[in-house]
N, C-alpha and C positions, 0 to 999 in steps of 0.2 A: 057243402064245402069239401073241398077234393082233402085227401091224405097229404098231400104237401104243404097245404094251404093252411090244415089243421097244426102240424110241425113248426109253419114258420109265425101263427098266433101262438103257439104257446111256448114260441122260444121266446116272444116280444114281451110276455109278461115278467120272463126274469132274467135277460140279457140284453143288454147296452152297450152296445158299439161304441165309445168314446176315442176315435180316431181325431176325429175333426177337432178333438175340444184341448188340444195341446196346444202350450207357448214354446216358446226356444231361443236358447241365448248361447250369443258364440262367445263366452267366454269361461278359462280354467276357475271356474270358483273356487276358494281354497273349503268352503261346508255347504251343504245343500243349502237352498233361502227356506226362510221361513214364513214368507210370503211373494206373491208375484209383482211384480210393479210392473203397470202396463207401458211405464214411458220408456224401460230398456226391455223387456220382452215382449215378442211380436210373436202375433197369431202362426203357426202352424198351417200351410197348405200342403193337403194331399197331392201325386202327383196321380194321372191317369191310373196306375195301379194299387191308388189308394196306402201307398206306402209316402211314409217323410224321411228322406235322404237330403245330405250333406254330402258335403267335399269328401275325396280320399284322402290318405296321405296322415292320420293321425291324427284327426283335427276334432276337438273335441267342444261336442254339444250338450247341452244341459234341455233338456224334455221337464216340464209342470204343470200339471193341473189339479184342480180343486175339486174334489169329493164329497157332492153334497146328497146324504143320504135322503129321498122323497118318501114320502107314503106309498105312493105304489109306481110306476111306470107306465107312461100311456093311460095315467087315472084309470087303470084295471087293479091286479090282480096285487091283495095288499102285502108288501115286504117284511114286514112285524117279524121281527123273532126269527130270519133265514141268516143264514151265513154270508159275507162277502166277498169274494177272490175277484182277484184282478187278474187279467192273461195278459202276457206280453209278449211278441216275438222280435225278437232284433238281430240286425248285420251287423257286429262291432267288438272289434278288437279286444277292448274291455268293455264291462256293462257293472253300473253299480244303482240298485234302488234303493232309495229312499220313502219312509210315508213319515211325514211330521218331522224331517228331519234324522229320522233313525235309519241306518241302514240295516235293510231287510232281507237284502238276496244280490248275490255276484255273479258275473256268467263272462263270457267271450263269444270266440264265433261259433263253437262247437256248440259249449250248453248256453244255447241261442234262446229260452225260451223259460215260460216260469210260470205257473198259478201260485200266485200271492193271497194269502188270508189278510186279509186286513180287520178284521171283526167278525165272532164264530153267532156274535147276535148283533143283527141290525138296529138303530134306534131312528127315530123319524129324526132329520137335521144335524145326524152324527154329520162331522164334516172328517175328510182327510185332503191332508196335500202330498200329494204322488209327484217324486222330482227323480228324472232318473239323466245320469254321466254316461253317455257313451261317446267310446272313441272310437274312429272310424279306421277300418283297417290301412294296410300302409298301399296295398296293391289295386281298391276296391273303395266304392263310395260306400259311406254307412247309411243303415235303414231303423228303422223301426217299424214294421209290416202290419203290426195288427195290436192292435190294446184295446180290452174287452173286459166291463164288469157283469160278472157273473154271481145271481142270487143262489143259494141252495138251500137243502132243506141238509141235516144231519145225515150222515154216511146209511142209516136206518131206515132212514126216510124215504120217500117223494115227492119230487115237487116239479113245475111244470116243463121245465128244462130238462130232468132225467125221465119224466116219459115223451117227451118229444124225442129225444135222441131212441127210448127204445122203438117209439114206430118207425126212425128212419132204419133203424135196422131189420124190422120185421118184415118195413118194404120189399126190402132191398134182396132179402134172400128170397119171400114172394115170389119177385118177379123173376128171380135168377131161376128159381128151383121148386116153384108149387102156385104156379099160377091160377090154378082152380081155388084158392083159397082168397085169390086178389078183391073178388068181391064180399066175402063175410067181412074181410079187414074193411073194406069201405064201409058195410054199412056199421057195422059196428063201431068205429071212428067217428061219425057222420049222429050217433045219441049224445054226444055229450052235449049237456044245456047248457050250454054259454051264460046262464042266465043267471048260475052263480058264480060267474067269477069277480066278484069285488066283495065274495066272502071267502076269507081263505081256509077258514075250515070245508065248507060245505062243497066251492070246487075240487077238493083234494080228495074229499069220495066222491067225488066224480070220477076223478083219476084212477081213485079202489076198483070203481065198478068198470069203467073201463078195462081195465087190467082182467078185473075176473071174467070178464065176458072172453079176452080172448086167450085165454090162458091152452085151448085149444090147439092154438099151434103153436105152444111152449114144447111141444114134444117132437116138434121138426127143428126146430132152435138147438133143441139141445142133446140132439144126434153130432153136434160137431165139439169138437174140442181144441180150447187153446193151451198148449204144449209151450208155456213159457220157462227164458232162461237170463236171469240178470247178467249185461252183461258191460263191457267196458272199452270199446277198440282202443286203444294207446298206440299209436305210431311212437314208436324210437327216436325219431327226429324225423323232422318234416318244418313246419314252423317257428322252432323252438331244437334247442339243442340237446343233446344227452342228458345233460346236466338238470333241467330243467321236466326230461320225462322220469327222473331216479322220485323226483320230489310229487310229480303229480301222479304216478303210484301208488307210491304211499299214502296219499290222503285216500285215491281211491278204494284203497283195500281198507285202511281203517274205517272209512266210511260202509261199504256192504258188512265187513263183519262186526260193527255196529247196530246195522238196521236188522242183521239174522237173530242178535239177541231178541228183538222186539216180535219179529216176523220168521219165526225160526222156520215157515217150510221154504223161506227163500234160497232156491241157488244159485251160484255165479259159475260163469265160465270165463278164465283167460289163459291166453296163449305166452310164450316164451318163453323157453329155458332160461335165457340170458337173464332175463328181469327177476325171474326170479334169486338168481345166484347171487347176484347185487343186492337185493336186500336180506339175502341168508349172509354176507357177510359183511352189512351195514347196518343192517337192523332185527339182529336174529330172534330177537322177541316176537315183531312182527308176522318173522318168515316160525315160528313156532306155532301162533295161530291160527296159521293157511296150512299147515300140516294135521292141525288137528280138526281145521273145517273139513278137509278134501277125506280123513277118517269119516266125519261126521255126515258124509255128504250131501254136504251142505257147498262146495266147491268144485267143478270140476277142472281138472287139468288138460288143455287141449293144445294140441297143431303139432305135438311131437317135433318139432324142430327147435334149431338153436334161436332163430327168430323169424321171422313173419317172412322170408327173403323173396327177390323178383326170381324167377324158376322159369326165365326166358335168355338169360342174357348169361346165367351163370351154368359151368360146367357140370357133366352127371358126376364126376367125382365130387365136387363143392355141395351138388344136392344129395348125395348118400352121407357126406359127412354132416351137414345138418341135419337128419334123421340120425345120422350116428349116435352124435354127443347129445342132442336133444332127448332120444329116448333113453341112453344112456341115464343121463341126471334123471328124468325124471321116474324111470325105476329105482335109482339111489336111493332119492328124497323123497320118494310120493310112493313108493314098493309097488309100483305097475306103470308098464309101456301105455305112452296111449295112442286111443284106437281112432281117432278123429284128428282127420286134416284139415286143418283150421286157416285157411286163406283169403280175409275177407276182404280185401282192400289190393291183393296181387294183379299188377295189367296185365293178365293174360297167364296157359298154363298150355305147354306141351304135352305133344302126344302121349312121350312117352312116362308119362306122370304115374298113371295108376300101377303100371308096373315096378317102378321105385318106391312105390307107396305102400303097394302088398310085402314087400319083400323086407319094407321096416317095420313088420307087424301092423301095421293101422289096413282100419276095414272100412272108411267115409272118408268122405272129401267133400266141404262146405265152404263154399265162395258166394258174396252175392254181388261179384262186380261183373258182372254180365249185365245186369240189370242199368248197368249205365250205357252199351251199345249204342250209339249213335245212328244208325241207319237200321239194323235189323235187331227186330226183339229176338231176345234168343230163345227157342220151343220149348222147353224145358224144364219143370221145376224139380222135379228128381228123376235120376235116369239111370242106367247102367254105362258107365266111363271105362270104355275098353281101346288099351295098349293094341298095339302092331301085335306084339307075342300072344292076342289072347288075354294077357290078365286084364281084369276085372275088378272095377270100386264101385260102390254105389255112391253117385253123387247129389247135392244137393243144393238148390239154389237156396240163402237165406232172405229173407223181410229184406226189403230196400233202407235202407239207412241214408233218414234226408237230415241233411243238415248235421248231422251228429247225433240225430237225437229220436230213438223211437220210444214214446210211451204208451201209456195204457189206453190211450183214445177210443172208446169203443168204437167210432166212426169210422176212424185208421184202417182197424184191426178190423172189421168187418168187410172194407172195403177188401181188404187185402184179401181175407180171407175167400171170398167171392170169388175173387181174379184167382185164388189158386188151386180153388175147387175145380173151376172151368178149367184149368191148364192140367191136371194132375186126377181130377177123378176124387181125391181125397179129404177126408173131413175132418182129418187132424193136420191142425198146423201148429207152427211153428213160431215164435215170436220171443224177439228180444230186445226188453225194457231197460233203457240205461243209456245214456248221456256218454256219448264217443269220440272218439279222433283225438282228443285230449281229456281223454280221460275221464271219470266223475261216476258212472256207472248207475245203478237203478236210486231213487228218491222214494222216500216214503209214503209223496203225496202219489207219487206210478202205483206204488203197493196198495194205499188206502181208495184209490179211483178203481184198480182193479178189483179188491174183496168186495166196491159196491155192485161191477155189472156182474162180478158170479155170482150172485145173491138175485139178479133178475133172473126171472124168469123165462126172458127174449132177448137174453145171449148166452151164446158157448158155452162150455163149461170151460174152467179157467184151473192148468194145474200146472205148479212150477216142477223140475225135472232137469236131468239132465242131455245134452246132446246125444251123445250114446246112446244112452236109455229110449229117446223118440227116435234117433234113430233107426236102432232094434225093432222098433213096432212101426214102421211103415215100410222098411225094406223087406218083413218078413211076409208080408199079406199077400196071401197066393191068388187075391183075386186081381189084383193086381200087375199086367203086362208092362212092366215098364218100357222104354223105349230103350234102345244103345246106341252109345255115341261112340262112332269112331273116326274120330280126329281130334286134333288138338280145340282147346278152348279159347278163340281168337276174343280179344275186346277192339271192340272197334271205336277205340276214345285212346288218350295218348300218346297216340302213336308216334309223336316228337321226341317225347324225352329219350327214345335211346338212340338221338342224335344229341343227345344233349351233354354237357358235362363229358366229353371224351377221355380224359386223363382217369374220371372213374371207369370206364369200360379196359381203359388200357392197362392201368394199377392191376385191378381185378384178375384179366388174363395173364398177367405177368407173374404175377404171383400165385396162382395156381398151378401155373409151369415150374416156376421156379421152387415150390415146396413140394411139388413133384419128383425134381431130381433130388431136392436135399436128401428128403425120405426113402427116396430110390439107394441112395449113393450112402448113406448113412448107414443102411441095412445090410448091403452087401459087406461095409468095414469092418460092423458089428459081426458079420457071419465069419469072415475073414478070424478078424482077432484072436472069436471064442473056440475055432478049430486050429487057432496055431499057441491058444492058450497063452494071449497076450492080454499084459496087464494096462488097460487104458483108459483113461479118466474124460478125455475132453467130448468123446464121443457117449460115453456111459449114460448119460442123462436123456439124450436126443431126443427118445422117442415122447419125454413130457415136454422138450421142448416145442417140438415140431406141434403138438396137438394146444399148446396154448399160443403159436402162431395162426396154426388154422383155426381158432374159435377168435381173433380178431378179423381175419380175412370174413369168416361169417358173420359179424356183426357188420362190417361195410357194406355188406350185399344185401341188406335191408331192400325193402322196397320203394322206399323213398330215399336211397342215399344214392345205394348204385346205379339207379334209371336217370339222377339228377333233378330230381324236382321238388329237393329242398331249399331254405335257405342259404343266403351264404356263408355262414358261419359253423354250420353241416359240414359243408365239402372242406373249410379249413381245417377242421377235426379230423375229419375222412381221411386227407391227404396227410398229417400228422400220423396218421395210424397206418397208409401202406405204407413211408416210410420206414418207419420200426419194424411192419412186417419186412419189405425188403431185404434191410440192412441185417435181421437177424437171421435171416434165412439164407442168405449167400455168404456167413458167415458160418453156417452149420454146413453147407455145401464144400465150399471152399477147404474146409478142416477135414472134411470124410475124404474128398480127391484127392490131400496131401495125403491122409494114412493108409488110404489104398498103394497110393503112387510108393508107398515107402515099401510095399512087397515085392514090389517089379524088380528085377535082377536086368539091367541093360548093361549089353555089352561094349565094351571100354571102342571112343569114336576116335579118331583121325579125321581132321586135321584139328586143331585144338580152338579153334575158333567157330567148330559147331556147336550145334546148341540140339538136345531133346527134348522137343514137343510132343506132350502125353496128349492124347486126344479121349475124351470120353463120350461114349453116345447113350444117350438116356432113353432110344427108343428100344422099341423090342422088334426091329428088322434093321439088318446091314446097311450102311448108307458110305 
């Protein structure tokens, strides 16, 4: 029996496919059933990709089936006494499961996916009813892609599922990286006696023996490391509106500094000054916590900016002032700049980036939307990012984030791992566990899947950390030639939206011109005044005025607001918000031209029907 062949018998012993075995009913139930009736629900057909999809448009389906625990699976390997989880992945707007009627677990399109315990011991003829609500998005048909019962042994244990997956890993680096070892793994795979397995003591030292036989190249396994960082993308609005990211925050940070009680080497990393300011003055309790996690570090604070913003379409003054205020607050609040450029969802990044990046203190730059390029993979997984002038960032490609959601897969992570050793030479990566785009960040069940493969002996070693921190230790390694990139960091995906939404491109320019002159013309009145020792009030304040215009001008410049490929009710907001920037800032303009204008001495005109036109130029050459 070949090593594949071995994997895919001893995944069959305790993994079942139950794709095929679904009902479905198109109607809003007001509570899950408590039974099926076969005369209003209809069997389930797969389509070619083995996914069950429905209408778009919000249309909501009811998914059921019955859960009848057997003695063993394929009459082999017996179930007695292993734990049960259900996998589920779905496309849908909302998602709510149910077992017996109880709901169990909630998600959307982001946290698309779920291992459900349904029993931590099996009994022969336990029965469950699995009924699960999903709606389908408004844009998009809905799915349900994949539903899997899955047996295990305890987190301690083994059992035939967790040594299948570790020979798919020891394949797999095998073949990548020590192929002279490819045949001991075969023959050594190729003793186990099949002959116990409908005992499940005696095939499980099988498993033992297996294991200790090759525990020999445990020591090529475990020359790599994974450099994990819980983590949480949160778009500002995108699908959903401000309003609506203030609230899915908060749950997500209560929820990690939750789980660090339990799991205290866990760290988090998230971005924005903004979000955070918002809850230091809505929820200061909370923001007291994250101040004493980020002491603790147990938190890290990253992107140095005021928020995540598109850095293609917006001005170098607009991008110096989001390093501005960004590192600003967060040396206020957090008593240090930070040193990691945190861009992971940004379409694309100019040239002259690393040199605006050096010069606001930060020493990394971490995108992984390359990774979406449509026609050319980009070469690159970490590199040297150098400006026109010469300066220099070290950058970094991160883990693909599919779907929203990367967890502790050892399969994933291996895969991944493989594909970045080949690209980069290096054996430390990098990986970040936690439920994104809306929010929700690392689950306990990522935590408890990953403390089981660092406990194997045939994977990586597994150590949570912060960005910084790995970053330091792979930019420093002098055996290491990085490459250098010079030029901008084009994406070759989106490339619409910044024809899209033009009133946001236009707002944007207007207003960065226009808080240009106010601040221009404000400053000279101010200079005016204080050297003619004039006493003045309406100008006095400007300069905090001026600074909490420009931190709304940088919240529209988000990445999803200003490019346009939000919802509608974004750009309603959006354009409620350059209004008030507008109107307040050709009001602070307007008042500094009058009190300039009030110095000027003109001399008396003829004929009495002229009129004096003050003209001001706001550039810095004659025109």
């Amino acid at each position: 029996m070949t090593i594949k062949e071995t994997i895919i018998t001893l995944k069959k012993l305790t993994e079942l496919e139950i794709q095929n075995n679904w009902f479905f009913l198109d109607q809003n139930l007001e509570k899950p059933p408590i039974t099926i009736e076969e005369e209003t629900w209809q069997q389930a057909i797969v389509n070619h990709k083995n996914y069950l999809v429905w209408e778009k448009g919000q249309k909501v389906r009811w998914f059921s089936q019955k859960i009848i625990i057997p003695e063993s699976l394929n009459h082999d390997y017996p179930l007695d006494g292993l734990s049960l989880r259900i996998l589920l992945t779905w496309w849908a707007e909302s998602a709510q499961i149910f077992v017996n009627d109880k709901l169990v677990c909630e998600g959307d399109l982001f946290d698309s996916s779920s291992r459900i315990l349904l029993t931590e011991k099996v009994e022969k003829n336990q029965q469950f009813l699995i009924s699960l609500r999903l709606v389908s998005p408004s844009h998009d048909i809905g799915g349900l892609m994949n539903s899997q019962c899955i047996y295990e042994s305890n987190y301690n244990d083994i059992d035939p599922s967790f040594v299948a997956n570790e020979l798919i890993i020891l394949d797999k680096y095998i073949d990548q990286f020590y192929p002279d070892e490819k045949l001991f793994l075969e023959e050594e795979v190729n003793k186990i006696n099949w002959n116990y397995v409908y005992n499940q003591s005696l095939f499980k030292q099988e498993l033992v023996n297996l294991r200790n036989r090759l525990l020999s190249l445990s020591n090529y396994i475990k020359k790599r490391n994974f450099y994990l960082l819980g983590h949480a993308h949160l778009d500002m609005a995108w699908l959903w509106t401000l309003k609506e990211t203030y609230e899915v925050a908060q749950r997500t940070f209560y929820s990690v500094l939750n789980l660090q009680k339990k799991y205290s080497y866990l760290t988090f990393g998230h971005t924005t000054a903004y979000l955070y300011q918002w809850i230091e003055y809505h929820n200061p309790l909370l923001f007291t916590q994250i101040q004493q996690a980020v002491k603790n570090n147990q938190w890290e604070i990253l992107g140095g900016m005021w928020v995540e913003p598109d850095v293609n379409l917006i001005s170098g003054e607009s991008l110096i002032r989001q390093l501005l205020y960004g590192q600003k607050y967060f040396l206020e609040k957090f008593g240090k700049y930070n040193k990691v450029a945190w861009l992971p969802d940004t379409f694309g990044f100019p040239w002259q980036l690393p040199q605006i990046l050096q010069q606001a203190e930060i020493n990394y730059f971490v995108t992984g939307k390359l990774h979406w390029n449509d026609t050319n993979k980009f070469a690159h997984g970490c590199f040297w990012w150098q400006s026109p002038d010469g300066s220099r960032i070290f950058a970094v490609m991160s883990p693909p984030n599919v779907a929203g959601v990367m967890d502790t897969n050892p399969i994933t992570m291996t895969n991944y791992s493989v594909d970045w050793e080949n690209q980069t030479g290096l054996k430390d990566i990098f990986w970040l566990p936690g439920v994104g785009d809306h929010g929700g960040g690392p689950t306990g069940d990522m935590l408890e899947v990953g403390k089981r493969y660092q406990n194997s002996p045939f994977f990586p070693k597994i150590n949570f950390t912060t960005a910084q921190k790995y970053l330091d230790k792979i930019s420093s390694i002098s055996s290491q030639d990085f490459p250098i990139w010079n030029s901008e960091l084009y994406l070759e995906l989106h490339r619409g939206c910044y024809t899209t939404h033009g009133e946001q491109k236009y707002f944007n320019r207007y207003s960065e011109r226009l808080l240009y002159q106010a601040e221009l013309f404000s400053t000279i009145f101010i200079i005016l005044a204080k050297k003619n020792i004039y006493i003045f009030d309406t100008n006095s304040n400007n300069q905090y005025k001026i600074k909490q215009i420009w931190l709304k001008v940088l919240l529209n410049q988000f990445h999803d607001i200003l490019p346009g490929t939000s919802i509608t009710p974004v750009f309603t907001e959006a354009n409620q918000l350059w209004q008030e920037i507008i109107k307040d800032t050709q009001l602070i303009l307007q008042e500094s031209l009058k009190a300039i204008a009030s110095y000027i001495k003109f001399e008396k005109i003829e004929p009495k029907e002229s009129k004096i036109i003050l003209m001001f130029n706001a550039l810095n050459w004659e025109r």
